[in-house]
N, C-alpha and C positions, 0 to 999 in steps of 0.2 A: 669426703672430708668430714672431720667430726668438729667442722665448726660451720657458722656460719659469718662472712665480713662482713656486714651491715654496713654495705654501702648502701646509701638511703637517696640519692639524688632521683628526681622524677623526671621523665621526659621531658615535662617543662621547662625543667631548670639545666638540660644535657647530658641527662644521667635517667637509663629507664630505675623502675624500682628495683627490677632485678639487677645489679649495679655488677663491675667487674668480679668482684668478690664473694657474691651472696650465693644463700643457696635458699634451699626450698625443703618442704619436709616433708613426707608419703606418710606420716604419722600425725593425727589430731593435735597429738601433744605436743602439745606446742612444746759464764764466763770465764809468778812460771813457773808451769809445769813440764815433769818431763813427759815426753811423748814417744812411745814404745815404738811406734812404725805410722807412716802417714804417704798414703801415695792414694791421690785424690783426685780431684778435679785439677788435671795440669800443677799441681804441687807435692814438692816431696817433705815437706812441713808444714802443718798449720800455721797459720800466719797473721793479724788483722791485716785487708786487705785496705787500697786507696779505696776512695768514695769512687774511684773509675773503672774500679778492677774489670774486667771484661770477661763477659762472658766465657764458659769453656766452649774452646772449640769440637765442633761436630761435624764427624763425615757422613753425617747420616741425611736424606733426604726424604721429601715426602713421601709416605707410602701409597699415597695415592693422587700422581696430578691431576687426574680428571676432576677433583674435587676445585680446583682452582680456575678459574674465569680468566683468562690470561683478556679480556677484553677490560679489566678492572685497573683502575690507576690511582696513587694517589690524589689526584686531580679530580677526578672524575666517581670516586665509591661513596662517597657521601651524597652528590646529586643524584646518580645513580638511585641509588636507595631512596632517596624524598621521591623521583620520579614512580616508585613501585610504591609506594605508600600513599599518596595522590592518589594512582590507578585504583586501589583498590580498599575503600573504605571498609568492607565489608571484611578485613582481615585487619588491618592495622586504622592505627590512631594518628593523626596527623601531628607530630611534634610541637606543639606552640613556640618555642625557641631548641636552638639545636648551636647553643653557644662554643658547646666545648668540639663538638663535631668539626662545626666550622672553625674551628682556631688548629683543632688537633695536625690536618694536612699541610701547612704553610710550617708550621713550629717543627716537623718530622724534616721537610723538605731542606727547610733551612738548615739542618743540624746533620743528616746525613746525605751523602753523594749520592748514593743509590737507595733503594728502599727494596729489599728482599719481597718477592714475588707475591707472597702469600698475605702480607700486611694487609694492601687494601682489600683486599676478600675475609682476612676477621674484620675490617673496621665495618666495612659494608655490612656484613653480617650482622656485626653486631647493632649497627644502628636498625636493620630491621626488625631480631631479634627482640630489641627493648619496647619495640613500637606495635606490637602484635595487641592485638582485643582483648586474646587472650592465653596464656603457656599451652593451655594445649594445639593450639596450633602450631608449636616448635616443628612439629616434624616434617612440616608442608620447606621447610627452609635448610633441612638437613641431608646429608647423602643416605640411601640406602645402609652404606656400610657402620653407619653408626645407630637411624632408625630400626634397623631390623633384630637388635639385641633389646628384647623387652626388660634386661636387669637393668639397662638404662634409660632411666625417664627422659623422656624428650623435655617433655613440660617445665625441665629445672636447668634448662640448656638456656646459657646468658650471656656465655662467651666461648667461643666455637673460631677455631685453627685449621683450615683442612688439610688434608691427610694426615691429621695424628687421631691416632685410632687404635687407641692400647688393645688387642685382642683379649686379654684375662685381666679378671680384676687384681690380682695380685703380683706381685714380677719377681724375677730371680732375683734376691740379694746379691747372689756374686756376682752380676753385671757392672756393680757397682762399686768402685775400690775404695770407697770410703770407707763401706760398710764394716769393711773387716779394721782399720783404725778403730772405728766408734765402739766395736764390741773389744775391744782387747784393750781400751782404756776405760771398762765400764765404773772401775771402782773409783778411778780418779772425777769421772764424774757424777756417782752417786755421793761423794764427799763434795763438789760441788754446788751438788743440789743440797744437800744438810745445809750449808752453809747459806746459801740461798734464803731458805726457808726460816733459816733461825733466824735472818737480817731483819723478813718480813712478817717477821710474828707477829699479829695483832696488826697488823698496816693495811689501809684500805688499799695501799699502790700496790701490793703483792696479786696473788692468785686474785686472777677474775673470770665470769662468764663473759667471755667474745661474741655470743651468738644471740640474734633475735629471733632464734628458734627455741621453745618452753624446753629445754632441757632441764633434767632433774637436778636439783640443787648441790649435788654429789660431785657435780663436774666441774671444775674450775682448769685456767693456764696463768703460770708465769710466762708471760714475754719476753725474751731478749732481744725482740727484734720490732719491729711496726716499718708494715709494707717496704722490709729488705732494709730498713733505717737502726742504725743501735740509737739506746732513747736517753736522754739526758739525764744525767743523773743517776741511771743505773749504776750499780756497784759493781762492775765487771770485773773489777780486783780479784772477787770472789771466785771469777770462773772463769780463768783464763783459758783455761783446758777446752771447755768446752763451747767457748766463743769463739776459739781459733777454730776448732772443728767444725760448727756449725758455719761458719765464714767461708769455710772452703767451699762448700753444696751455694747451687746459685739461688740464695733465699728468692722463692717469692712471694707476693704481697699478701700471705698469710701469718700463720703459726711460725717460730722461730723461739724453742724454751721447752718449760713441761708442761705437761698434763693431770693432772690428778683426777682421776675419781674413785668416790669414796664407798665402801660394801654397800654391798645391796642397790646400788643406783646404774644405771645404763643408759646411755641414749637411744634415742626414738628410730627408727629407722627413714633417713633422708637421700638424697644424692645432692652433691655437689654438680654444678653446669659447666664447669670451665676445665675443658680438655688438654690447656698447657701445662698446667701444673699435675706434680705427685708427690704423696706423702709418705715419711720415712716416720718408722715410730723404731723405738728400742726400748723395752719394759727397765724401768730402775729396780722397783719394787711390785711384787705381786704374787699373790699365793699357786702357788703350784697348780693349774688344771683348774682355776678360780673365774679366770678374766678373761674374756674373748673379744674377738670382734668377726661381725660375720658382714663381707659383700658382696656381689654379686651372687648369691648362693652361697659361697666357698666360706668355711670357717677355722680359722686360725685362731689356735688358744696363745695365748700370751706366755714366754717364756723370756725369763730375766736376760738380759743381756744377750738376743736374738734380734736381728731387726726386722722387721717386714717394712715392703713397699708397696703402695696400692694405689689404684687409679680411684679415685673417689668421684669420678662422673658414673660408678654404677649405685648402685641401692645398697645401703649398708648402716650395721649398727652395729653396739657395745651394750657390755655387761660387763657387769663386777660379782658375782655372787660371793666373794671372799668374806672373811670377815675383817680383814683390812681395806686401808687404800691403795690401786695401782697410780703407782708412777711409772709415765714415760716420758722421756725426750722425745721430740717431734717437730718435726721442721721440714715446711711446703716447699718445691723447688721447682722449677720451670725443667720441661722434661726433654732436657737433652739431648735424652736416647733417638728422641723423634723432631728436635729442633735444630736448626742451623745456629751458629756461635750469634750470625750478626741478628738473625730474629730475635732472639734474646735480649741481644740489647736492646734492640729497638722498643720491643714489649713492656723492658725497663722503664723506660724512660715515658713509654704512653703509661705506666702506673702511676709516673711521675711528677706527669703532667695533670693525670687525672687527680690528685692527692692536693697538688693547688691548685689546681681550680675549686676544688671541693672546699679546702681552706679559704678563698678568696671572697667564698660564696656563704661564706660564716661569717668571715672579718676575722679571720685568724690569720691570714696573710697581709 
């Protein structure tokens, strides 16, 4: 991913450093309009959805169950996990409070009938994962089939689903029938984004840097979203087009808006840790054979109104060498292709949970 979510809560407080959302760096450096066609995520028009919309559904299963502990339970993946962290000081760090962990399996339980198989083995995971000495141990906790790809760093692994296991860094567009909607209204929303931009001329709420990774000053996003939330206040009037469309893909707890960056600036080369989510870019603006992005090895130049989609748990970076700025829309989704409809929600809602608690723990709630 070409950001980083700066989730910041520490073990202590029930949140490791490396938090749902965050990544890591391998570099020093630190919104009526009409709509031509739309057949998307189980919808044949853009639409704003309720605040309960449901995930889409998926016949797709894990690619891999041996990855999954069927010995794991709601009940039982978080003691579980304190009991292997206890065992072995000399790997992990003994959690001093583990508030959100211990609240997270009673508030799931209560709220769904069943709990999809694989849940307690990310929660599990993940509580080991945050509690490690140190990231380069990530790969003592991981399967083969994703440790043995060195384009992905273990080390930046923070939140982990087993069996989704994107084999290439980048995926077919056409698997996705969004995609062909978002390029065939690209004008209606490059006149979105003008409008956008003119709103926030000079406005410190417009274009920001997301990341507490030293990215180059070049690189800013407008948000239309915050962790799958539309935010108050936003002027959505302006971009109805492509708030409907962005609404259809099942945001998650990232990027949802544009991107800008500006000649000459690139980012660093990072990977992103969390293998549910994938990211859709579509260039607005950019010079011909100017702006790239390369991950896993593989490199894709930026071509206007083209989209790519990519797994951002491998290694990757950007450049601009134009002598303009590239714009793209960009919006993180929870990855379908390799999720069940109900995990989804479920993972929703632990973003959900995880977001007040985080708030509760500021006095913003």
């Amino acid at each position: 991913m070409l950001v980083d979510h700066c989730w910041t809560f520490s073990a202590s407080k029930g949140f490791a450093s490396k938090g749902f959302g965050s990544s890591s760096s391998s570099n020093s450096k630190q919104q009526t309009a009409k709509v031509k066609s739309v057949k998307g995520f189980g919808s044949q028009r853009p639409r704003a959805p309720s605040k309960s919309k449901p995930a889409p559904q998926s016949t797709n299963k894990p690619q891999d169950t041996t990855q999954i502990d069927p010995t794991l339970t709601l009940e039982n993946c978080v003691p579980k996990a304190l009991q292997k962290i206890s065992q072995d000081p000399s790997l992990y760090t003994v959690p001093t409070s583990l508030d959100f962990f211990e609240l997270l399996p009673p508030l799931l339980s209560s709220r769904y009938p069943t709990i999809p198989s694989r849940i307690p083995s990310f929660i599990h995971t993940y509580l080991l994962l945050s509690s490690l000495n140190s990231p380069e141990d990530s790969h003592k906790l991981l399967p083969a089939s994703y440790t043995s790809d060195p384009r992905r760093p273990t080390k930046d692994v923070h939140a982990f689903m087993p069996g989704i296991n994107s084999p290439t860094p980048f995926l077919d567009p056409s698997l996705f029938p969004l995609v062909k909607t978002l390029e065939d209204n690209l004008e209606t929303i490059r006149s979105e984004y003008q409008a956008l931009r003119s709103h926030f001329s000079g406005s410190p709420s417009g274009f920001k840097s997301l990341t507490s990774l030293n990215y180059d000053s070049g690189w800013s996003t407008l948000n239309l979203h915050q962790n799958s939330h539309r935010l108050p206040s936003f002027p959505y009037d302006l971009c109805p087009l492509t708030l409907s469309l962005l609404e259809s893909f099942p945001i998650a707890g990232r990027i949802s808006g544009f991107n800008r960056q500006l000649p000459g600036t690139g980012i660093p080369e990072h990977s992103d840790g969390n293998n549910m989510w994938l990211t859709l870019q579509m260039p607005l603006h950019t010079e011909k054979g100017k702006a790239r992005i390369v991950n896993g090895g593989e490199e894709r130049v930026y071509v206007e109104g083209e989209c790519e989609i990519y797994d951002t748990t491998y290694s990757h970076y950007t450049f601009n060498e134009g002598e303009s700025e590239r714009v793209v829309l960009h919006v993180d989704f929870w990855n379908w292709k390799e999720m069940e409809g109900e995990e989804i929600d479920v993972m929703k809602y632990v973003y959900e949970l995880k977001e007040k608690f985080e708030g509760a723990e500021r006095g913003s709630y």
